[in-house]
DOTIVO-830353 format. One record per residue (C-alpha): residue number from 1; x, y, z. Coordinates in steps of 0.2 Angstrom, whole numbers, plus 5000, padded with zeros to 4 digits. Example, Ala and Ser with C-alpha at 12.3 -4.5 7.8 and 13.67 -1.06 7.14 Angstrom:
<torzas>
<torza><n>1</n><xx>5062</xx><yy>4978</yy><zz>5039</zz></torza>
<torza><n>2</n><xx>5068</xx><yy>4995</yy><zz>5036</zz></torza>
</torzas>
This chain:
<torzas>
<torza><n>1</n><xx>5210</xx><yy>5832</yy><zz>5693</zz></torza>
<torza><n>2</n><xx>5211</xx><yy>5829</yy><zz>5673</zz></torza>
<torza><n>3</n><xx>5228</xx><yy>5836</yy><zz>5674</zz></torza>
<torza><n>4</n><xx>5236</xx><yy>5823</yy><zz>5686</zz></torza>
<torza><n>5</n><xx>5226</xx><yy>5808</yy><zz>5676</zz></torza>
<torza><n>6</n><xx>5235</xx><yy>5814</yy><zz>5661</zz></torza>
<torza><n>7</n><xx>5252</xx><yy>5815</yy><zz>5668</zz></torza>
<torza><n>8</n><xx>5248</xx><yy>5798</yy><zz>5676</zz></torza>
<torza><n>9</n><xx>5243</xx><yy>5790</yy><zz>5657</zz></torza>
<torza><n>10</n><xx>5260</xx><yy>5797</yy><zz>5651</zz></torza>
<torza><n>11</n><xx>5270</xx><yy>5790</yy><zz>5665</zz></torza>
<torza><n>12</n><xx>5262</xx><yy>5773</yy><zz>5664</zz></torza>
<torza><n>13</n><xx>5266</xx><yy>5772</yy><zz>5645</zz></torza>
<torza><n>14</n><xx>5282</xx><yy>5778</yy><zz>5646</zz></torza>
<torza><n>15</n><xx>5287</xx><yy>5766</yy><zz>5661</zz></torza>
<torza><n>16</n><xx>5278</xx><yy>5752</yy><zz>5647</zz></torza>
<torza><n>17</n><xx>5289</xx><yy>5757</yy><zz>5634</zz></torza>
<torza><n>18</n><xx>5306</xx><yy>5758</yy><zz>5644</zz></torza>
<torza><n>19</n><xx>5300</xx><yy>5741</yy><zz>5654</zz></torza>
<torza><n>20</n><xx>5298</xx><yy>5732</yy><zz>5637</zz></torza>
<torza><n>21</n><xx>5313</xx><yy>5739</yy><zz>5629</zz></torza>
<torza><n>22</n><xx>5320</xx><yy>5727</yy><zz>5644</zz></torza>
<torza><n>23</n><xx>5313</xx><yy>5713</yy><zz>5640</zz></torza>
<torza><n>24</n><xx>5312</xx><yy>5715</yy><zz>5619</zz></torza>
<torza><n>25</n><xx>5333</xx><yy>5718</yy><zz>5622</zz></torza>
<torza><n>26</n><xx>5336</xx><yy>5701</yy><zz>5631</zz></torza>
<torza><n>27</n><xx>5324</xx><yy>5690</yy><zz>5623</zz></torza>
<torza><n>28</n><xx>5319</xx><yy>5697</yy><zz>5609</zz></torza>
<torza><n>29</n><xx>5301</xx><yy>5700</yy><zz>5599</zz></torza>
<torza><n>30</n><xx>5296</xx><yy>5682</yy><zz>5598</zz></torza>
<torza><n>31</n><xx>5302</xx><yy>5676</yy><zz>5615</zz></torza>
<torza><n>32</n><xx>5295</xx><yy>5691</yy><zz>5625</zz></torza>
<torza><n>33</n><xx>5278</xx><yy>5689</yy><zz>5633</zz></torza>
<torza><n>34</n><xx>5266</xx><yy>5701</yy><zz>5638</zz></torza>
<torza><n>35</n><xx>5263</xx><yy>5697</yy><zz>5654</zz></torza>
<torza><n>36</n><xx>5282</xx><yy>5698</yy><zz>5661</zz></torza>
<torza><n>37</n><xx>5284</xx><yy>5715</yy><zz>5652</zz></torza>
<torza><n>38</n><xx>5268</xx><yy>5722</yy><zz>5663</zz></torza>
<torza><n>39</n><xx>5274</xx><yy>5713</yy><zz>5678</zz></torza>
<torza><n>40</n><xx>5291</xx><yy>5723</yy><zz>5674</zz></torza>
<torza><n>41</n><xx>5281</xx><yy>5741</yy><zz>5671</zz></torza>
<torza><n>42</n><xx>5272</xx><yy>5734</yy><zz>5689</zz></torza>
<torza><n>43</n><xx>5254</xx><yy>5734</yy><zz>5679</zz></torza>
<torza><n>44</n><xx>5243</xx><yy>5722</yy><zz>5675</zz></torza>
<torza><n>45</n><xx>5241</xx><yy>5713</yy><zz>5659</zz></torza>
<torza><n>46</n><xx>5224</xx><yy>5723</yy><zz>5656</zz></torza>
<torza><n>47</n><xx>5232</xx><yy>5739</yy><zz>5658</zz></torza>
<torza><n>48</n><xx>5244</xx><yy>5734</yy><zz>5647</zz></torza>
<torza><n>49</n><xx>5232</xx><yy>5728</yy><zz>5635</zz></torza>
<torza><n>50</n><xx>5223</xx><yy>5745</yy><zz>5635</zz></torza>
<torza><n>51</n><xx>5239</xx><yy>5753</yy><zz>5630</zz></torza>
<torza><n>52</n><xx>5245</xx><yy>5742</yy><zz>5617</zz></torza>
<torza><n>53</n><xx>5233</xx><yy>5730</yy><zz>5609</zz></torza>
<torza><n>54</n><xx>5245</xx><yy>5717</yy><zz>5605</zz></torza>
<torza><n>55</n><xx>5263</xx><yy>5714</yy><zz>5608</zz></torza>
<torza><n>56</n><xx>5267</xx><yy>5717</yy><zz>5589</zz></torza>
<torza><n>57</n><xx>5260</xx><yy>5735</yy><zz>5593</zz></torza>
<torza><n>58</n><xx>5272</xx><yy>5737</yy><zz>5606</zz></torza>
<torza><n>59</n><xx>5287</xx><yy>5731</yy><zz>5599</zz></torza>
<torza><n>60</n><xx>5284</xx><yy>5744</yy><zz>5585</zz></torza>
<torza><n>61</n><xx>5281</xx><yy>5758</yy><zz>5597</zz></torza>
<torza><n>62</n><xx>5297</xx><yy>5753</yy><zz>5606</zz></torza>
<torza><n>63</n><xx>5306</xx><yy>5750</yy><zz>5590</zz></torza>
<torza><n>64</n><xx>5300</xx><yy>5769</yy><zz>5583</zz></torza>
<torza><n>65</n><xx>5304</xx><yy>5775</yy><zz>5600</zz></torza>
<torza><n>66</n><xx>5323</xx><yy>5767</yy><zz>5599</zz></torza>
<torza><n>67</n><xx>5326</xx><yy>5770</yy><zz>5581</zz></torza>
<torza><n>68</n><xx>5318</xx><yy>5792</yy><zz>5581</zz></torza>
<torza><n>69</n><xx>5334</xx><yy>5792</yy><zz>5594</zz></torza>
<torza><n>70</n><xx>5346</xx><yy>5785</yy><zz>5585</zz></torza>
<torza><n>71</n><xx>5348</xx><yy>5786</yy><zz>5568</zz></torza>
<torza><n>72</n><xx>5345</xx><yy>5805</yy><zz>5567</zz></torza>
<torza><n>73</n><xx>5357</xx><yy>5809</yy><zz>5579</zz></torza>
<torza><n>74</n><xx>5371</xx><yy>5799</yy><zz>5567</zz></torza>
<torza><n>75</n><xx>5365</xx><yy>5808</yy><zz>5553</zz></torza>
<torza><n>76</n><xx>5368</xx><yy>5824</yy><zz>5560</zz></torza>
<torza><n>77</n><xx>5384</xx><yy>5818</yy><zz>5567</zz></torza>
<torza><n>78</n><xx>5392</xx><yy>5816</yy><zz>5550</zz></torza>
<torza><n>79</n><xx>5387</xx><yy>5831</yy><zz>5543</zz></torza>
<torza><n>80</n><xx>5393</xx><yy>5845</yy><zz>5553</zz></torza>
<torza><n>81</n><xx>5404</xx><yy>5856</yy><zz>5546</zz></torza>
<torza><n>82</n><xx>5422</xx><yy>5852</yy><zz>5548</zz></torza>
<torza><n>83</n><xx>5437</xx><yy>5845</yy><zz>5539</zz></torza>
<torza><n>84</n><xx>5436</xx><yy>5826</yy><zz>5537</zz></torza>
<torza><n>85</n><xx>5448</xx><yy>5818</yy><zz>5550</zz></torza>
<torza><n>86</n><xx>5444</xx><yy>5832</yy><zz>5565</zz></torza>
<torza><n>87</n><xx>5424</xx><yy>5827</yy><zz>5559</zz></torza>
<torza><n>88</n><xx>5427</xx><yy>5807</yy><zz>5561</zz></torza>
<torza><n>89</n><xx>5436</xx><yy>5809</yy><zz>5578</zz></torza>
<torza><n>90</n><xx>5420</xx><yy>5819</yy><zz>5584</zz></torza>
<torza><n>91</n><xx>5410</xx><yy>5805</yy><zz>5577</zz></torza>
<torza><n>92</n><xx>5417</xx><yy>5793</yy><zz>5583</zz></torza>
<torza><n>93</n><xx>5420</xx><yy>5801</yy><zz>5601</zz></torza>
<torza><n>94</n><xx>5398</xx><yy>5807</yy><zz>5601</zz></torza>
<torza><n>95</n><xx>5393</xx><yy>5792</yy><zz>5592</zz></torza>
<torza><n>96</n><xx>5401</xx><yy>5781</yy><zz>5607</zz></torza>
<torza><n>97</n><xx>5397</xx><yy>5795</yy><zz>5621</zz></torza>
<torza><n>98</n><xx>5379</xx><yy>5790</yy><zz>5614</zz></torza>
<torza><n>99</n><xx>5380</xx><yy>5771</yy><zz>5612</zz></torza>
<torza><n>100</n><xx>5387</xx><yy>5772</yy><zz>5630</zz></torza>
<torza><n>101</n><xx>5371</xx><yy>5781</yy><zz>5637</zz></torza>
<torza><n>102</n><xx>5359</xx><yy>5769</yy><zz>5623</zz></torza>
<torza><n>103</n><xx>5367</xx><yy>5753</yy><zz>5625</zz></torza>
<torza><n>104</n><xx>5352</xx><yy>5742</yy><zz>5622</zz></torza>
<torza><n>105</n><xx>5346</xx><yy>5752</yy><zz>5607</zz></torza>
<torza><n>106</n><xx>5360</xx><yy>5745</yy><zz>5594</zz></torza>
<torza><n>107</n><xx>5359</xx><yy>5728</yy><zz>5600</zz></torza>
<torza><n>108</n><xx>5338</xx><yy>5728</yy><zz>5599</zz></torza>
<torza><n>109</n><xx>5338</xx><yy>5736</yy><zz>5581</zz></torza>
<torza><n>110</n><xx>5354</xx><yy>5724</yy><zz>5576</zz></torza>
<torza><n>111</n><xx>5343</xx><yy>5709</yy><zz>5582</zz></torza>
<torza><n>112</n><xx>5327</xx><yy>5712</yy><zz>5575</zz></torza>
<torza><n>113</n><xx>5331</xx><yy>5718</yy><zz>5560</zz></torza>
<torza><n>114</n><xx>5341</xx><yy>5703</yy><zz>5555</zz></torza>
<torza><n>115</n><xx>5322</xx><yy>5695</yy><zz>5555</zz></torza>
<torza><n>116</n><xx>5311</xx><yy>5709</yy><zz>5550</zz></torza>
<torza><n>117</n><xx>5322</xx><yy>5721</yy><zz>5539</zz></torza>
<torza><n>118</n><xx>5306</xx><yy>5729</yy><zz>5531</zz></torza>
<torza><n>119</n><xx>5302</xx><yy>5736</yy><zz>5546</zz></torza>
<torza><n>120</n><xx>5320</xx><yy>5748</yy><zz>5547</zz></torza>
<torza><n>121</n><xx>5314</xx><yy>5753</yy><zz>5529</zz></torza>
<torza><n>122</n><xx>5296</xx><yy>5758</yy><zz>5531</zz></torza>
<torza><n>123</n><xx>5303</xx><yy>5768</yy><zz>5547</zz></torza>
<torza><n>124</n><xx>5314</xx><yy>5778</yy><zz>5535</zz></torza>
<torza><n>125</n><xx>5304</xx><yy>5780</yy><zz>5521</zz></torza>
<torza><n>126</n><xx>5290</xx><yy>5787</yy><zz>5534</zz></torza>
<torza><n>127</n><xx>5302</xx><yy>5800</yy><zz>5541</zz></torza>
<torza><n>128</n><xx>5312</xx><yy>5806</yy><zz>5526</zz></torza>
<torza><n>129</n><xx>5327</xx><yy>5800</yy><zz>5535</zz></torza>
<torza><n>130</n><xx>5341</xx><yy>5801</yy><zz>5521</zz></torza>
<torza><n>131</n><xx>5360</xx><yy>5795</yy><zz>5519</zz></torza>
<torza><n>132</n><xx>5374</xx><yy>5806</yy><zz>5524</zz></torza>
<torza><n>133</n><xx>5377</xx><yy>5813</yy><zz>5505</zz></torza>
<torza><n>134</n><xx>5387</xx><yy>5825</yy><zz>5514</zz></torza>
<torza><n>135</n><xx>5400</xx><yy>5815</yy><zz>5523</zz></torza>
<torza><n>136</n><xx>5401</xx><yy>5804</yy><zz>5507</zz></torza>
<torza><n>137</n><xx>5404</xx><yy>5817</yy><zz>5495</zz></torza>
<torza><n>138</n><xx>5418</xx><yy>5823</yy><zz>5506</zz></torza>
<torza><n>139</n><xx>5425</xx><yy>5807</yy><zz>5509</zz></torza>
<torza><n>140</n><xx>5425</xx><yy>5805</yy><zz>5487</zz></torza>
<torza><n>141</n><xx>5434</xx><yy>5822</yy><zz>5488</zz></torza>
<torza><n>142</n><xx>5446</xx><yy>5820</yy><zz>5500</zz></torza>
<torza><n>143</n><xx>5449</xx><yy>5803</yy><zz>5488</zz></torza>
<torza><n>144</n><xx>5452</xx><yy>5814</yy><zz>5474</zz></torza>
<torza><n>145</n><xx>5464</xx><yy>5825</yy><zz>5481</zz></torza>
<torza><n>146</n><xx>5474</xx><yy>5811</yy><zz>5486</zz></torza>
<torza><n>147</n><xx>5472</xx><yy>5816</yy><zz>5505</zz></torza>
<torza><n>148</n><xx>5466</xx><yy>5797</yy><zz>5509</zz></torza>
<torza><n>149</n><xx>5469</xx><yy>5780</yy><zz>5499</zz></torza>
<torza><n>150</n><xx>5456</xx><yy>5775</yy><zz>5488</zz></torza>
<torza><n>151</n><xx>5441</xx><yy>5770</yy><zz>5499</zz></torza>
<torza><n>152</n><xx>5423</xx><yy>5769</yy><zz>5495</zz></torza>
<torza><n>153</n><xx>5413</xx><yy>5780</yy><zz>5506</zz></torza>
<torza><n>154</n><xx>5402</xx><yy>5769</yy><zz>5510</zz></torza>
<torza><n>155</n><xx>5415</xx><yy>5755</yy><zz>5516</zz></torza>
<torza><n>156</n><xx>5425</xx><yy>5770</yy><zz>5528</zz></torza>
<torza><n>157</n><xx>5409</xx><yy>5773</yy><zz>5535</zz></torza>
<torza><n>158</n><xx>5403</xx><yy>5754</yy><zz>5538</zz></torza>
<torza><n>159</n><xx>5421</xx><yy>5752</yy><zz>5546</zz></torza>
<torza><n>160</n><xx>5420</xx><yy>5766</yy><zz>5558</zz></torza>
<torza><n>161</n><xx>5401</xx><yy>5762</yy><zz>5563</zz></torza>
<torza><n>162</n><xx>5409</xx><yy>5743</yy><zz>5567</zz></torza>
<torza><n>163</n><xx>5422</xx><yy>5749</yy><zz>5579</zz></torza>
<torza><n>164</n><xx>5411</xx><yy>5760</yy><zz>5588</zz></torza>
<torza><n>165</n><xx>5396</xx><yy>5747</yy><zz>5587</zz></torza>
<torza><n>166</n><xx>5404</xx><yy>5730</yy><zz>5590</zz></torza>
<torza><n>167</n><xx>5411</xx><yy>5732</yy><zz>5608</zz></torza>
<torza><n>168</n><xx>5394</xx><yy>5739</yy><zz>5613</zz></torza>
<torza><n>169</n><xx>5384</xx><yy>5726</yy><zz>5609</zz></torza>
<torza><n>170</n><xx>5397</xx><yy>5714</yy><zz>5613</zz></torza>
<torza><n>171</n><xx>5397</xx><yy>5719</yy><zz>5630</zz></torza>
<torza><n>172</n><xx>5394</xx><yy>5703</yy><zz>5640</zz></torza>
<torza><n>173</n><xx>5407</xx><yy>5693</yy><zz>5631</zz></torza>
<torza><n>174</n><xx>5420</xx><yy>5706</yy><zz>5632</zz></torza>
<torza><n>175</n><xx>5417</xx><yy>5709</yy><zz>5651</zz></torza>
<torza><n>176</n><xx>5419</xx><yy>5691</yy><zz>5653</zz></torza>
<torza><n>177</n><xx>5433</xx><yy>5686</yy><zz>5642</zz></torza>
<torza><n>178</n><xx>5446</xx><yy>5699</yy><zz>5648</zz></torza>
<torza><n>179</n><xx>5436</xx><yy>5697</yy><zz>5665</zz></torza>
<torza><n>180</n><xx>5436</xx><yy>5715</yy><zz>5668</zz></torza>
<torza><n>181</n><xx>5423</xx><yy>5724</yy><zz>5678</zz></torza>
<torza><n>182</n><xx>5410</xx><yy>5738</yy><zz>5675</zz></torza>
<torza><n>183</n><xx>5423</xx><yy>5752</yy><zz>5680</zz></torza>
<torza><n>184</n><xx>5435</xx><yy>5743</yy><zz>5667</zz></torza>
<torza><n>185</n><xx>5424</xx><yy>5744</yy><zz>5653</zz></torza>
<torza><n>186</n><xx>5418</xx><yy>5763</yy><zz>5654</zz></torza>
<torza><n>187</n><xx>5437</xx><yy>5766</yy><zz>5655</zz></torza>
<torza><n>188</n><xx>5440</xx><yy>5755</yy><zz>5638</zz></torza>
<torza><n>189</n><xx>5425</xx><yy>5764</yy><zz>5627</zz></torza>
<torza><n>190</n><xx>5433</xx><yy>5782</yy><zz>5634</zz></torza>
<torza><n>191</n><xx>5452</xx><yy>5777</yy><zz>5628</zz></torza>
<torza><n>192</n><xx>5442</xx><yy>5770</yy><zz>5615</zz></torza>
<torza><n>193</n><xx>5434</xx><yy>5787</yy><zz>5608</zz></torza>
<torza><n>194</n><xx>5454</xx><yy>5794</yy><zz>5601</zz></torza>
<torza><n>195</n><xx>5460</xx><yy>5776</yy><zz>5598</zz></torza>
<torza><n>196</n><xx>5448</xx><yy>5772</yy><zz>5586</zz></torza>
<torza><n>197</n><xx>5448</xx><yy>5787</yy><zz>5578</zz></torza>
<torza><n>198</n><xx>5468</xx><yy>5787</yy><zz>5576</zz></torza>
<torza><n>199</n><xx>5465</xx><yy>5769</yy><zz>5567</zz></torza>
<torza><n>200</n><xx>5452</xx><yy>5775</yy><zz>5556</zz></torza>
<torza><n>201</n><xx>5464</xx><yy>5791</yy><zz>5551</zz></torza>
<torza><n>202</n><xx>5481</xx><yy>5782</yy><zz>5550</zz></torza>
<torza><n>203</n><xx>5473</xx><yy>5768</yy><zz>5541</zz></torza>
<torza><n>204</n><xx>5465</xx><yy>5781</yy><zz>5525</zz></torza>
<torza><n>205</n><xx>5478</xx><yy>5794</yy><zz>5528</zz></torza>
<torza><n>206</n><xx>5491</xx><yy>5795</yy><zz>5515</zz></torza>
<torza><n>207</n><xx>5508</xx><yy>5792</yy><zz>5519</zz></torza>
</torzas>
């Protein structure tokens, strides 16, 4: 009997978390309400009060949740071992693969940290999560050897993270612009993976 009441405690904040993730994502931290995230997680809102105290509580349990996902794995992403332009196209082709199956995470932290910054940086700091001092000593390197133009590391890396982010958070407006469908889409973020990869590399790659 304690068993199965565990895995239910575990399964009802984990259905929380993903069920305000949801609503945090369109509406953000202020305009969210309690009572639509536990009517979304199909709980009450005493239950859900019992799990999280307050809705600050649970934004930063999403927000931890989100962030321990993603920022490790782009980290560790950018510092495998192989030669700089094979190590940016398998980047660029996992970081999208990811942002493809995490959509709402880059578009969550983009929007409330454009309010609450501090909190990105507390999150950090608590879990020794470091730059890439790898990627950007070899991207100096490969400077120095004349294999790309001269670049400041951390401009190369803010441009390849804005091809890869943008059209994933800009989802809605792309789909309804070029009114293409669902299928459409996936098929533009796969091309996407070696295309954007080839216009980071042909744009640093010396002549």
């Amino acid at each position: 009997m304690e068993e199965k009441t565990l895995n239910k405690d575990i399964n009802t904040e984990k259905r929380i978390l993903e069920s305000a993730r949801k609503i945090f994502h369109v509406k953000g931290l202020a305009g969210a309400r309690m009572q639509e995230i536990a009517d979304e997680a199909r709980i009450n809102k005493a239950m859900l009060n019992y799990y999280f105290r307050s809705k600050d509580k649970l934004f930063e349990a999403v927000f931890k949740d989100a962030a321990r996902d993603f920022f490790p794995k782009v980290f560790q992403m950018v510092n495998m071992d192989v030669p700089l332009f094979e190590k940016i196209e398998k980047f660029i082709e996992g970081y999208l693969t990811f942002l493809q199956n995490n959509r709402c995470i880059p578009g969550f932290i983009i929007n409330e940290l454009s309010q609450n910054p501090q909190r990105l940086k507390e999150f950090f700091k608590e879990n020794n999560i470091r730059p890439p001092e790898k990627f950007l000593i070899e991207i100096r390197e490969a400077v120095e050897r004349k294999e790309i133009i001269q670049i400041e590391p951390t401009t190369l890396i803010l441009n390849i993270l804005s091809l890869c982010i943008f059209p994933v958070v800009a989802k809605p407006i792309i789909e309804t612009v070029f009114n293409i469908s669902e299928e459409q889409y996936n098929d533009m973020i796969e091309s996407r993976k070696k295309s954007a990869a080839q216009f980071i590399i042909n744009a640093i790659k010396v002549k």
